[in-house]
C-alpha positions in Angstrom: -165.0 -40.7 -13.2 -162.5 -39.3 -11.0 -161.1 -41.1 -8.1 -160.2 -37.6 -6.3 -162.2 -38.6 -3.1 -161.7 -35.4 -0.4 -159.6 -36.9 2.5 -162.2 -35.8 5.3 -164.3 -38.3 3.8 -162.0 -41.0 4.4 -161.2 -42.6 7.9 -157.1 -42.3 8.2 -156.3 -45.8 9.0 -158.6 -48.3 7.7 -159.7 -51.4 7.8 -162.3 -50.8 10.5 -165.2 -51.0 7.4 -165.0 -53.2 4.6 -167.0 -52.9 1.3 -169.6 -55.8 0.8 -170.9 -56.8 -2.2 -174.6 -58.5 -2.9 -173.7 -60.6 -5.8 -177.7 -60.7 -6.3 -177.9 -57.2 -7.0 -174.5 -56.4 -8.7 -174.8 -55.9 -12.3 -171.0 -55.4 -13.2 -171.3 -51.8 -13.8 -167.7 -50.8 -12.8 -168.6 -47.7 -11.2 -167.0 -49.3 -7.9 -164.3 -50.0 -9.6 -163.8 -46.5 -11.3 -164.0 -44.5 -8.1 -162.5 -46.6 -5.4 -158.7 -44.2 -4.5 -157.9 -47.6 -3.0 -158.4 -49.4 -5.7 -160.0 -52.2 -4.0 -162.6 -53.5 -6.8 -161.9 -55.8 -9.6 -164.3 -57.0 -12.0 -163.8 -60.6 -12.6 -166.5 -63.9 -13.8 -168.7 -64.9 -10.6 -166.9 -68.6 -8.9 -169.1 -71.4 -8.7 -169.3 -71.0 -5.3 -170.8 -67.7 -5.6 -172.9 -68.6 -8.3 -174.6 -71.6 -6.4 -175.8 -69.3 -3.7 -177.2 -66.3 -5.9 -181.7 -66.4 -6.2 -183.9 -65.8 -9.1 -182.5 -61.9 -9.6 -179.2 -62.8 -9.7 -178.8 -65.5 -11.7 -181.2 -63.5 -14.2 -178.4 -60.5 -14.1 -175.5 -63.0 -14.0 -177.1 -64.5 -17.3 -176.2 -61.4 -18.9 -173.1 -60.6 -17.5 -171.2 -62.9 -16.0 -168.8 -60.6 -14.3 -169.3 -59.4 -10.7 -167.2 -56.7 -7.9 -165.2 -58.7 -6.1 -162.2 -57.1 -3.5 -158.9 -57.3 -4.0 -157.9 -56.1 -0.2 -160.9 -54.9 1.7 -158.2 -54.1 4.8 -157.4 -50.7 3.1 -160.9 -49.6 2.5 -160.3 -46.0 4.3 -164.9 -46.0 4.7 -164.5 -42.9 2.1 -168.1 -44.4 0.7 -167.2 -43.7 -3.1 -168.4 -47.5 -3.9 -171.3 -47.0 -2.3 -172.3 -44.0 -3.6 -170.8 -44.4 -7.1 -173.0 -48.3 -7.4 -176.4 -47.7 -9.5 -177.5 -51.4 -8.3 -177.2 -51.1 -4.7 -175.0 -53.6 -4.4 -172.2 -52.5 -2.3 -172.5 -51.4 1.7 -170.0 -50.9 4.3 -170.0 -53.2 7.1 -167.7 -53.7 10.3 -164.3 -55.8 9.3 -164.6 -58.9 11.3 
């Protein structure tokens, strides 16, 4: 995939939205981490601490794969939406940075 994202589609400063993932729903696909022009997603092995809070879906995907999306800076998300778009699980939203 390309990570050509048209600059209109991206808010100039960032760091107003930040990607989200639901661990319950991510299945390590790496599309988030093949379109981000941030480069903001890493796949890495789910923490405990993550892992203790995931239900019955999760732990069932995470017995498979025990990678999920995790940030590496979520104050230079630029909102573009590529991780959204690009995730077949559904895992990923944009939310207000806190």
């Amino acid at each position: 995939m390309s990570k050509s994202i048209p600059k209109n589609n991206c808010d100039e400063t960032g760091g107003k939205l930040m990607p989200v993932v639901n661990f319950n729903n991510c299945g390590a696909k790496e599309d988030c981490v093949a379109v981000c022009p941030y480069d903001l997603f890493e796949m890495r092995p789910i923490t405990v601490a993550d892992k203790v809070k995931l239900n019955l879906k999760g732990k069932i995907k995470t017995f498979f794969d025990k990678r999920k999306a995790y940030l590496t800076d979520s104050s230079r998300c630029h909102a573009c939406g590529a991780c959204v778009q690009a995730c077949p699980e559904g895992a990923i939203k944009l939310m207000k940075a806190v």
